[in-house]
C-alpha positions in Angstrom: 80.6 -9.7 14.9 77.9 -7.7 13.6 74.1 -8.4 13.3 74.5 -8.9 9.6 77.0 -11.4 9.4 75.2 -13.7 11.8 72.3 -13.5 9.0 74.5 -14.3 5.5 76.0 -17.5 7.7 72.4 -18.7 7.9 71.6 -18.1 4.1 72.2 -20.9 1.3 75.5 -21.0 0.1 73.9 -21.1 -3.6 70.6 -21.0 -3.3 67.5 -24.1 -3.4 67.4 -26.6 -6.0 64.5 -28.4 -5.9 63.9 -31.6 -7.8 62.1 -30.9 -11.2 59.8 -33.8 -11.6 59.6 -33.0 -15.0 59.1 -36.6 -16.0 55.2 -36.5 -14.9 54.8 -33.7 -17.9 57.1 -34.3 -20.4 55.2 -36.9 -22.2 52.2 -34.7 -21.9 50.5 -32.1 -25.3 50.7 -28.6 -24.4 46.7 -27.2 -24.7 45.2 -23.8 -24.4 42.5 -23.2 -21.4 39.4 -21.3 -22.0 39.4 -17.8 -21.4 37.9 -16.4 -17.8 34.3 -15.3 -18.2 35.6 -11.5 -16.9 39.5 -10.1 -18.1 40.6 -7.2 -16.5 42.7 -4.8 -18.7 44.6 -2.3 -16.1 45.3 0.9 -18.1 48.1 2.3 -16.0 50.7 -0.9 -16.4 54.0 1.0 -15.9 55.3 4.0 -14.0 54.3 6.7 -16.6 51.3 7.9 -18.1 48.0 5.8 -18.4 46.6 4.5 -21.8 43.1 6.2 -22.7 40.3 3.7 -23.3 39.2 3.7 -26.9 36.4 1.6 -26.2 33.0 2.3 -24.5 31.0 0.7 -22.3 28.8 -1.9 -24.3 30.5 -2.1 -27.2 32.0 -5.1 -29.0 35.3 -5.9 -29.3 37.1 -9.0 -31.3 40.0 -10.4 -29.9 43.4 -8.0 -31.3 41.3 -5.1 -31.3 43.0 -1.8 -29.9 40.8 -1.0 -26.5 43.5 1.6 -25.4 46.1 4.0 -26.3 46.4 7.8 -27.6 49.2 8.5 -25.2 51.4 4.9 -24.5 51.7 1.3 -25.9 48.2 0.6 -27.1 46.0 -1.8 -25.1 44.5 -4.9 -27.1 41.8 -7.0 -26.6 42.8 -10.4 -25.3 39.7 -12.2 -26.5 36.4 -11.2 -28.0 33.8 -9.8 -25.6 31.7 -7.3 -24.5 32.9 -3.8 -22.7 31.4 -4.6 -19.3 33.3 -0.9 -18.3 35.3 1.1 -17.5 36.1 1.7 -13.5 38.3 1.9 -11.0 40.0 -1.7 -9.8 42.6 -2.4 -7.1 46.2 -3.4 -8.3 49.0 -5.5 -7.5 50.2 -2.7 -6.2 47.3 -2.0 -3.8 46.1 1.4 -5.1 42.7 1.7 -7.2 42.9 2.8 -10.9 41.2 2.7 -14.2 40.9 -1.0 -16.0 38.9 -2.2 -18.4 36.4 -4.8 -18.0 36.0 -7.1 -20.2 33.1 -9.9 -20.5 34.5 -12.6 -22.6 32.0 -14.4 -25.4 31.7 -18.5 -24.3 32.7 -19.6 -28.1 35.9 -16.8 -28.1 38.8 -18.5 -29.7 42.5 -17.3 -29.1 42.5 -16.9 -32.9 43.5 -12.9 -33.7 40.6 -12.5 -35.4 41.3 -7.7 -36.1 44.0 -7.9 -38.3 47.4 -9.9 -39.5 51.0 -8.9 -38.1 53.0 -7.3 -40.6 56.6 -7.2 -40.9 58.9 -4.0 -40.3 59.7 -3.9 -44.1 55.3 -4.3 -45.3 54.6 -1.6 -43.1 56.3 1.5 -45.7 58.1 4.0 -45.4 59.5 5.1 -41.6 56.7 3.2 -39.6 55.8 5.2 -36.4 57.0 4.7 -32.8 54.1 2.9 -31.9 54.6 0.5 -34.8 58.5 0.4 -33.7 57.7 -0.9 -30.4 59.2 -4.7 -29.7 61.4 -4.5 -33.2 
């Protein structure tokens, strides 16, 4: 008998099912929580390429507002804030790269306050990749 066979007799035939308690909830409203006072935008958030910041340090941004992109999917602004800067942070994955800081105004709503969503057929014509992405 190998080392490996002593190991799958000790695993869980079909895995853990804990109870849900999902009677202390269910009667409860769903609410939004108040933005952090800092966000952190990384601008490398997948294997390729990084976004370039579009924003500068300083400057204001309102919550939708494009703060990366140029080269992959644009970057928005998750609330409205100032541009604390731009700077190296550590990751999930351990390794120190670019982000965005963001200082988030106390009265920021989550209302996207830069502009509506359009659908594929308002935007005219062949809409480009960027505005094909998530269709």
């Amino acid at each position: 008998m190998s080392i490996l066979q002593l190991f799958r007799r000790a695993s869980f035939s079909h895995g853990i099912h804990p109870p849900g308690h999902k009677q202390l909830t269910a009667g409860t409203p769903v609410r939004r929580l108040p933005f952090p006072s800092l966000l952190i935008l990384p601008l490398s958030q997948h294997i390729g390429a990084p976004a370039r910041a579009v924003v500068k340090k300083g400057e204001e941004v309102v919550r939708g507002h494009t703060a990366s992109g140029n080269v992959s999917v644009p970057i928005h602004a998750p609330a409205t804030g100032r541009i604390k800067g731009i700077e190296p942070v550590t990751t999930a994955r351990g390794v120190k790269e670019k982000a965005i800081l963001l200082e988030v105004f106390e009265a920021s709503t989550q209302e996207v306050l830069w502009q509506t969503p359009q659908r594929p057929e308002e935007m005219g014509g062949h809409p480009s990749p960027q505005n094909r992405l998530g269709l």
